[in-house]
N, C-alpha and C positions, 0 to 999 in steps of 0.2 A: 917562385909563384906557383909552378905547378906543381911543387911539394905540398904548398899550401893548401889546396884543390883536393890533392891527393891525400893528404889527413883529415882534411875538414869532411869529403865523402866518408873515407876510414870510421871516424866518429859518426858523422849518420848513422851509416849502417849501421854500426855497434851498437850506439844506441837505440833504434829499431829494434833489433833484435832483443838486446834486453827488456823491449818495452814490451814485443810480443812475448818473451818466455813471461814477463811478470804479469800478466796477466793470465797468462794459462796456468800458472804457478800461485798466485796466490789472490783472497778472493779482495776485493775492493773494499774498502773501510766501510761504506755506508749499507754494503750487504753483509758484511761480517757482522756488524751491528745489527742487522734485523734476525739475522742468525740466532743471533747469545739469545734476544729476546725471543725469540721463537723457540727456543731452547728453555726460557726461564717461563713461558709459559706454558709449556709442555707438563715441563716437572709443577709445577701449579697447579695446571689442570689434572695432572695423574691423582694428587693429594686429594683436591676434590672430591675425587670419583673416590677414592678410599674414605674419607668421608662419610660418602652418601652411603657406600655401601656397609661401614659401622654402623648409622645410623636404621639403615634397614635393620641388621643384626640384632638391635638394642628393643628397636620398633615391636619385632616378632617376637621379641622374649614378653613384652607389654603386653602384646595380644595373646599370649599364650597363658598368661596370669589372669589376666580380664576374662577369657572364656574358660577356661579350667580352673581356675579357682577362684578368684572374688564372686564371679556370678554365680556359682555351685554354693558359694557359702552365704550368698545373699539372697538365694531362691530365684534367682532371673533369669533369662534364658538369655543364650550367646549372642552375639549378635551376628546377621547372615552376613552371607558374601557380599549379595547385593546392599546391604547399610555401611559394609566395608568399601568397599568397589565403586559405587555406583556415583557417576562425574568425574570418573579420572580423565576422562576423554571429551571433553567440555569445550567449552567455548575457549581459547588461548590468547595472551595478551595480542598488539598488533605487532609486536618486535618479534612473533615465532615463526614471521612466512621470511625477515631479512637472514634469518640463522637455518632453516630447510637446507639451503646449499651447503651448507658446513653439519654433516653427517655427524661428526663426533660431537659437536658441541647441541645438535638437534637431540640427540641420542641421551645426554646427559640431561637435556633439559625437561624431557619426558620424563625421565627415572624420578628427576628432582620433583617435578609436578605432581609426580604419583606420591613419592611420600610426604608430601604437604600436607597432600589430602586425608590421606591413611593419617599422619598426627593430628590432624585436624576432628576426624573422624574419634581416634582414639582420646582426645581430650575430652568431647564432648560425655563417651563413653565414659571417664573417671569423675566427670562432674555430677552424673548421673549416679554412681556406685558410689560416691559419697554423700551424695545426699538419702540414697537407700540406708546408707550404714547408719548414718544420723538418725533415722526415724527408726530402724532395726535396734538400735543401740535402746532408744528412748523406749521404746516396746519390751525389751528384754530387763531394763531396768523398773518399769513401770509395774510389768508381771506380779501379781502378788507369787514370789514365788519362797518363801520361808515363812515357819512357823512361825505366829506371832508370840510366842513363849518359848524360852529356851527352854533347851534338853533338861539342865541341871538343876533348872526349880520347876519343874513338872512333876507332878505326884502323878493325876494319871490322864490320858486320856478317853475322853468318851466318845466314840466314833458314833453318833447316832445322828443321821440323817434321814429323815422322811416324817411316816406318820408314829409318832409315839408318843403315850401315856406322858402330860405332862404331871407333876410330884401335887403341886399345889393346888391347880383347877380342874384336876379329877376326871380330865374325861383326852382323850384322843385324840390330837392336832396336829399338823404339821411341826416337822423341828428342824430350820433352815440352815444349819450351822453345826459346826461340833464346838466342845465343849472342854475346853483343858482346866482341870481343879490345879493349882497352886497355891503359896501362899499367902494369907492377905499383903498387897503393896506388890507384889511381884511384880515388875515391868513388863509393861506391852510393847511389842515394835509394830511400825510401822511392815507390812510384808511388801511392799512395794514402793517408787516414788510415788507422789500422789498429791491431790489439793485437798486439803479440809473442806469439804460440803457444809456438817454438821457437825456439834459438838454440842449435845445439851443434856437434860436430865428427863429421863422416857416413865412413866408410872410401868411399863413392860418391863424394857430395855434399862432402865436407872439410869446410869450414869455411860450416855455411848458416842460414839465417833464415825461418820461415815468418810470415809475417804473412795475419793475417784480419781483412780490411777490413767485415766484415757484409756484411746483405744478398747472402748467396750467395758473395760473391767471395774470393779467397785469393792470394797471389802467395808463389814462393821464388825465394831468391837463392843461387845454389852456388858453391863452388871458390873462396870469399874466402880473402883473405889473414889476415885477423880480422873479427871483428864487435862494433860497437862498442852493443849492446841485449842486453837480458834479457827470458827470457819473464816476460810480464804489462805491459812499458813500451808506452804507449800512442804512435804516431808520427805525423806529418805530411806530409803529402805533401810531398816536395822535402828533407825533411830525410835526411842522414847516417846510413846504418843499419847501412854496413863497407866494404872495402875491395875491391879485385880480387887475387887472388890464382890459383895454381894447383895447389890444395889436393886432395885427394880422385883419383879417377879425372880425371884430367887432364890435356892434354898439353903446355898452354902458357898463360900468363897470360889468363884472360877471366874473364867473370861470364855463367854458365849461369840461365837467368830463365823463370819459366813462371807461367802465368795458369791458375786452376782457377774456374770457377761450378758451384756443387752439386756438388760435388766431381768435376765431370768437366775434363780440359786443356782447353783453347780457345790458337788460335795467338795470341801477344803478339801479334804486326803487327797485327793488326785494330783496336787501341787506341792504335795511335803516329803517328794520320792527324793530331792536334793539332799536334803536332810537327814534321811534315815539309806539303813544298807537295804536292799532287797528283802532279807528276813523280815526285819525290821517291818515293813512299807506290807507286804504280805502278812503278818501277826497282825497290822492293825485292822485287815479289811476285811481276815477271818471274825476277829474281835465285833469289829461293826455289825457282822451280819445276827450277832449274840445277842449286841445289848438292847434292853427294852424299856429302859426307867431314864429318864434325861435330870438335870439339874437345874431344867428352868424351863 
């Protein structure tokens, strides 16, 4: 019996003792478990913050295209600090005072806030720059900007713009256009997109085409031979819009052509530098300041 006493204490103790090393020793399942997790979102949360802070990387290269070049080549000015910046420090959901006590996740949640707003900011920026280019695009394709006869059936042309000797009615008038001789049927283009205004038969003008390109600008073509548009047909630049003819007051096959903004003339030449090299664009304006006899 007292053997009995005496192993059955033995075993206590023992196990006592192993009860206290196993717990100095190794940690409890239901904290080792909160452990890994607090481990698995540790590495979660680091991911994140790499993340955010690509996303910053990506952001800044946006903004750095947005202010140095798309606005630079869309004529617009950058936008400030304050249209970048300003409500990053705003009013905050009511989850942001339960997360204050937790530093790291307060901290990230800032960062994350901040570039909401900065994409937020920046999208509206690129919604804006595209609609600039859209109306830039439609502007630049509108432009009467090419001759409305090619190089290679041009015999010549007459730069005469102002007051000069008209040929037929003998006396000194305005002459709102130049004047390219080619030959009879030679194709007109269009030097801009554009809407048909008019298209009819002028006892001045014969056979002529008003097109209005928007945005201020206007262009007519005179003295065709036909014309192959109606008002309201909407054109293209480089496209077929009638022929050369020497219709109306005229005294020899050409196409009389003139350029109006705001409804005032402006000299063609000054939009046919595309076209021509430098020499080229300089011979004719020499040339202009010569000629004194027009063709209609």
């Amino acid at each position: 019996m007292r053997r009995t006493g005496i192993f059955l204490a033995a075993s206590f103790v023992t196990a006592l003792a192993l009860f206290f090393w196993y717990i100095n020793n190794f940690t409890p399942i239901g904290e080792q478990y909160l452990q890994d997790e607090n481990f698995t979102l540790r590495a979660e949360w680091k991911q994140l913050e790499e993340h955010i802070a690509h996303a910053n990387h990506n952001l800044d290269e946006l903004i750095n295209q947005d202010d140095h070049n798309y606005r630079v080549i869309l004529d617009l000015q950058p936008l400030s600090p304050n249209e970048r910046y300003a409500g990053t420090g705003g009013a905050k959901p009511d989850y942001f005072d339960d997360v204050q006590q937790y530093s790291l996740i307060a901290s990230t949640f800032k960062r994350f806030e901040k570039l909401k707003h900065q994409l937020d900011v920046e999208q509206q920026s690129y919604e804006e720059l595209s609609k600039t280019a859209d109306r830039k695009l439609a502007m630049w394709a509108s432009r009467p900007a090419i001759q409305p006869i090619d190089n290679k059936d041009l015999t010549r042309l007459h730069t005469i713009f102002g007051m000069r000797f008209h040929p037929l009615l003998g006396y000194v008038r305005p002459h709102k256009g130049l004047d390219f001789t080619a030959p009879h049927g030679t194709p007109v283009y269009a030097t801009g997109d554009g809407r048909v205004d008019n298209s009819y038969y002028s006892s001045s003008y014969g056979n002529v085409i008003y097109l209005n390109h928007g945005f201020g600008f206007e262009t007519r073509y005179a003295h065709l031979s036909k014309y192959i548009v109606q008002p309201g047909d909407k054109v293209k630049r480089g496209q077929i819009i009638g022929y050369v003819g020497n219709t109306g007051t005229s005294v020899s096959d050409h196409l009389h052509y003139e350029v109006l903004f705001q409804g005032e003339h402006i000299n063609p030449i000054n939009f046919f530098q595309r076209d021509l090299s430098n020499q080229e664009y300089e011979k004719l304006i020499v040339q202009g300041e010569k000629e004194i006899i027009s063709l209609d």
